[in-house]
VOLUMBA-355351 format. One record per atom (N, C-alpha, C): residue number from 0; residue in one letter; atom name; y, x, z. Coordinates in pm, whole numbers. Last residue first. Example, Ala and Ser with C-alpha at 12.3 -4.5 7.8 and 13.67 -1.06 7.14 Angstrom:
<recs>
bakol/dofi/zakol/Y/X/Z
1/S/N/-225/1285/708
1/S/CA/-106/1367/714
1/S/C/3/1290/787
0/A/N/-569/1319/780
0/A/CA/-450/1230/780
0/A/C/-330/1320/780
</recs>
This chain:
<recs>
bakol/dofi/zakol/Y/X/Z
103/X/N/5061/3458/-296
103/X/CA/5107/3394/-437
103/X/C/5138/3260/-439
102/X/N/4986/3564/-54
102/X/CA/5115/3620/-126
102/X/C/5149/3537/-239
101/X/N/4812/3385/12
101/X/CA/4897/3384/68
101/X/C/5054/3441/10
100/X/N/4602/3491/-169
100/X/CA/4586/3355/-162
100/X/C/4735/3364/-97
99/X/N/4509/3758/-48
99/X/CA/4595/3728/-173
99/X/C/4620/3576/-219
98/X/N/4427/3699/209
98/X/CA/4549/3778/249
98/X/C/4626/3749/63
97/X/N/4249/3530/127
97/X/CA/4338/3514/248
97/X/C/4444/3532/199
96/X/N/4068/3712/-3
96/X/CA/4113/3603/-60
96/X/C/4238/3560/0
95/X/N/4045/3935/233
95/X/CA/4109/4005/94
95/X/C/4122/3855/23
94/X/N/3887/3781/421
94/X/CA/3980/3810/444
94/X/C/4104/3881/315
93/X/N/3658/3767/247
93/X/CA/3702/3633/290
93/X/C/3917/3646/283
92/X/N/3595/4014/244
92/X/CA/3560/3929/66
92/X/C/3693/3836/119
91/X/N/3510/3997/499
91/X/CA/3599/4129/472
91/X/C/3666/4047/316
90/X/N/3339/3875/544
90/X/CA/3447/3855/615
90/X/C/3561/3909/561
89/X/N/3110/4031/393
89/X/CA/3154/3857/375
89/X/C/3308/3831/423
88/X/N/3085/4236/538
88/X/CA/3128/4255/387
88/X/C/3164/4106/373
87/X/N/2981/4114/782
87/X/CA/3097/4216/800
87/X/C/3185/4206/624
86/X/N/2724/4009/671
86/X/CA/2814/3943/750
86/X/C/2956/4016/751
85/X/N/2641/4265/573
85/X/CA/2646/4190/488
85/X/C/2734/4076/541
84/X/N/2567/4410/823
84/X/CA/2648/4441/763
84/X/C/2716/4341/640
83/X/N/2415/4196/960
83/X/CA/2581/4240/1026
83/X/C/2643/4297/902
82/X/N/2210/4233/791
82/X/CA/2232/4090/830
82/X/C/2437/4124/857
81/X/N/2087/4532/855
81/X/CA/2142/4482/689
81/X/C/2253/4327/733
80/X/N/2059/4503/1113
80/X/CA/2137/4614/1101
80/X/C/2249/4545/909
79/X/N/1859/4345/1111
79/X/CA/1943/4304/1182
79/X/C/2080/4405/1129
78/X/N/1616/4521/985
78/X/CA/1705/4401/914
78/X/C/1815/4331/987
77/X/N/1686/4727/1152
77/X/CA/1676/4731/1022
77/X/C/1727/4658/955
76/X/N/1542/4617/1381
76/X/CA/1653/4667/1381
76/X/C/1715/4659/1259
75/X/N/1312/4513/1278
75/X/CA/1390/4392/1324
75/X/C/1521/4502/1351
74/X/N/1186/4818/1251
74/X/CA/1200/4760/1098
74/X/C/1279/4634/1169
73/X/N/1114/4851/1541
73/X/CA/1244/4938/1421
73/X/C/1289/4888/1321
72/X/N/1018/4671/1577
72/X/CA/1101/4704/1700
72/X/C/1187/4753/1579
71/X/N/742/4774/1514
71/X/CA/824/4632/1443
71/X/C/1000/4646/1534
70/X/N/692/5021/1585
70/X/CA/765/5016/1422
70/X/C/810/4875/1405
69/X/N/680/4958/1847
69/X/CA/788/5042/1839
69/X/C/833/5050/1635
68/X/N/448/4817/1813
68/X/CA/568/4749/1892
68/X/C/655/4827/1823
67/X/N/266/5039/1739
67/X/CA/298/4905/1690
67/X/C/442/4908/1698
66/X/N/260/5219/1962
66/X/CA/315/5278/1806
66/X/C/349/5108/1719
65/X/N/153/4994/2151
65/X/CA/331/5096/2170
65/X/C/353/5105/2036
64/X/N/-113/4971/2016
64/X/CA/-6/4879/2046
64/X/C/108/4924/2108
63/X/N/-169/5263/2060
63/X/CA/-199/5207/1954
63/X/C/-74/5029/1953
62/X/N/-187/5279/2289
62/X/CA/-119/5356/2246
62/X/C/-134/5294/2113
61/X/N/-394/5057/2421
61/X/CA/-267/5069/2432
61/X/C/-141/5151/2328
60/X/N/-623/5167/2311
60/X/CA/-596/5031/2220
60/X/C/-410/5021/2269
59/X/N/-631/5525/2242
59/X/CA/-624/5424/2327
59/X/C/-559/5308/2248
58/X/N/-773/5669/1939
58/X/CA/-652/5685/2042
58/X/C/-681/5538/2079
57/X/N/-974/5728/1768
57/X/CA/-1010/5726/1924
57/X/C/-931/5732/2022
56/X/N/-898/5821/1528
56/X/CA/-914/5683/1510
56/X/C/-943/5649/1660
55/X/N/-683/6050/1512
55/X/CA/-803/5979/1488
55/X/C/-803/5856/1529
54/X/N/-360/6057/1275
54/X/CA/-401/6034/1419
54/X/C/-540/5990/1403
53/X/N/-173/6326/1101
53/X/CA/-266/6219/1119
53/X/C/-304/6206/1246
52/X/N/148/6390/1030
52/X/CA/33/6419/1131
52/X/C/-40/6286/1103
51/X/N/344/6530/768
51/X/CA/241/6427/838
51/X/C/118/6474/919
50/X/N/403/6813/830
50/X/CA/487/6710/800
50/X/C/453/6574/841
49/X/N/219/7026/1120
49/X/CA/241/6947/988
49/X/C/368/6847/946
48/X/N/457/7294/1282
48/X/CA/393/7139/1240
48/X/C/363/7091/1147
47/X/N/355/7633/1255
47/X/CA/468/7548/1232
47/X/C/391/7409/1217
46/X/N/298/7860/1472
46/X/CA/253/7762/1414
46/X/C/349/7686/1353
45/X/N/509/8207/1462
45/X/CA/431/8069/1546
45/X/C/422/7994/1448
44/X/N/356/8503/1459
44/X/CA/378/8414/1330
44/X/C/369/8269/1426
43/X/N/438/8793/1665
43/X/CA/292/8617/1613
43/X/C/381/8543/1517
42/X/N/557/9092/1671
42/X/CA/547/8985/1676
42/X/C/443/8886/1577
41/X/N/337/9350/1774
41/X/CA/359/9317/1677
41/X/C/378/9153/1745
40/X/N/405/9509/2011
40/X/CA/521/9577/1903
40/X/C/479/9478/1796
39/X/N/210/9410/2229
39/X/CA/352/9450/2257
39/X/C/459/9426/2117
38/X/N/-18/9440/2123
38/X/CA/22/9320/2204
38/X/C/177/9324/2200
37/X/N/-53/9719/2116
37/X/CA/-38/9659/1991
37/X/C/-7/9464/1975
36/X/N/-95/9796/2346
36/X/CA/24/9905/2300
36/X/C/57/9732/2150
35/X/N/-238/9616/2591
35/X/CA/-254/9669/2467
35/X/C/-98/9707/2421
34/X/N/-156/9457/2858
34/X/CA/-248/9617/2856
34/X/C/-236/9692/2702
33/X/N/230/9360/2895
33/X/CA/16/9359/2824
33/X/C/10/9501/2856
32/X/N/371/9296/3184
32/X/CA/379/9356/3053
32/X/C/216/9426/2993
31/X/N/454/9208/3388
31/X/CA/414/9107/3337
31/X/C/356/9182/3207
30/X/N/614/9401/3544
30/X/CA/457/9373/3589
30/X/C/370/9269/3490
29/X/N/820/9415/3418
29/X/CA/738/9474/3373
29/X/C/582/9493/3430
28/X/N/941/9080/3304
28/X/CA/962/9152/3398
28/X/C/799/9262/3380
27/X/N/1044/9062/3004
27/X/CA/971/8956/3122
27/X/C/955/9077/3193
26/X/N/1271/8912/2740
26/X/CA/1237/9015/2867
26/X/C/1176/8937/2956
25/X/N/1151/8765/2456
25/X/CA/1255/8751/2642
25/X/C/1206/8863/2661
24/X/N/1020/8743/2224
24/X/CA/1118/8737/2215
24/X/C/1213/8751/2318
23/X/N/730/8719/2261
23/X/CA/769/8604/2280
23/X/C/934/8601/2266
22/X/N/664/8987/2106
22/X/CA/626/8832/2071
22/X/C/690/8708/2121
21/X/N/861/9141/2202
21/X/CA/875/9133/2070
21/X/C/761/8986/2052
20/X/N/998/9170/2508
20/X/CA/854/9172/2442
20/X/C/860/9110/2353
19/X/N/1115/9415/2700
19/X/CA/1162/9349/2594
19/X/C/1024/9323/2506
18/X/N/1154/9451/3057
18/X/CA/1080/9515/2903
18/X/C/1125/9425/2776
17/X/N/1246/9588/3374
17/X/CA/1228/9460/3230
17/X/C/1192/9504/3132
16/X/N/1306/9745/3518
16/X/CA/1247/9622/3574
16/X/C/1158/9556/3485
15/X/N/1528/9943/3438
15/X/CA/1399/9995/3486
15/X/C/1289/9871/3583
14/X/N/1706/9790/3389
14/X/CA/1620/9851/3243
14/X/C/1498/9876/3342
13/X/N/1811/9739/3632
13/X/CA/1771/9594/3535
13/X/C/1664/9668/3424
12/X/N/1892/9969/3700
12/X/CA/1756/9904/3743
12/X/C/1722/9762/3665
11/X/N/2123/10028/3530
11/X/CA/1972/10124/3564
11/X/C/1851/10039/3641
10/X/N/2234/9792/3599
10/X/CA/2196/9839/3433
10/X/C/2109/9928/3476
9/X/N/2305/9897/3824
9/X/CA/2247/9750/3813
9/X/C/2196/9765/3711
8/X/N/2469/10099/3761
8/X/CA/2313/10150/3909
8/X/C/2287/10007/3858
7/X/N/2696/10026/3611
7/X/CA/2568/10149/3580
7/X/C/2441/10117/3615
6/X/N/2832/9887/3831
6/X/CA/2753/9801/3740
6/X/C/2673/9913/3633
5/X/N/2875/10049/4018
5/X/CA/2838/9941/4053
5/X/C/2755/9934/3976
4/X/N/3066/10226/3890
4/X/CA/2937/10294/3927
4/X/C/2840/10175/3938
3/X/N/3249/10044/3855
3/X/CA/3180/10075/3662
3/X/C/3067/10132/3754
2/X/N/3357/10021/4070
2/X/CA/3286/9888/4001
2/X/C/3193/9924/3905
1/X/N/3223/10310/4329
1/X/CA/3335/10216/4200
1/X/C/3299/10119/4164
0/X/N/3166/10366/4613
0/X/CA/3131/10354/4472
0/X/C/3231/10262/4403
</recs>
């Protein structure tokens, strides 16, 4: 057999394995394939996330102290983040006096 026969007879059995299933979008192998005709041909609308998620009020005292930690954690980034930069712009003010202080 040839290469192209090769790869035909593989294409013939790959088709004759697999199905193409419009909801989830993959080929899944055809033992996997629904009883209903109408399972098959109509793709699901998936869920999309809220923007804001609310949380009840019955989440663990731990998880509750992580979500903490983790916003003060963010907001000391934040202002650490403003501190450097404003330090950086100072230097910078400093260095442009310097450098024209020198030429004149």
């Amino acid at each position: 057999m040839s290469l192209e026969d090769n790869a035909r007879e593989y294409l013939r059995r790959v088709d004759d394995a697999y199905i193409f299933n419009l909801t989830s979008g993959l080929y899944q192998p055809k033992t996997q394939r629904p009883e209903n005709k109408e399972d098959q041909d109509v793709p699901q609308q998936k869920e999309q996330p809220p923007f804001l998620v609310s949380f009840d009020g019955e989440r663990h005292w731990l998880a509750n102290a992580i979500s903490l930690g983790a916003l003060v954690v963010s907001a000391l980034t934040l202002i650490l983040l403003c501190y450097t930069v404003q330090y950086a712009r100072n230097q910078w003010h400093e260095e442009r006096r310097t450098a024209d202080a020198s030429i004149t």
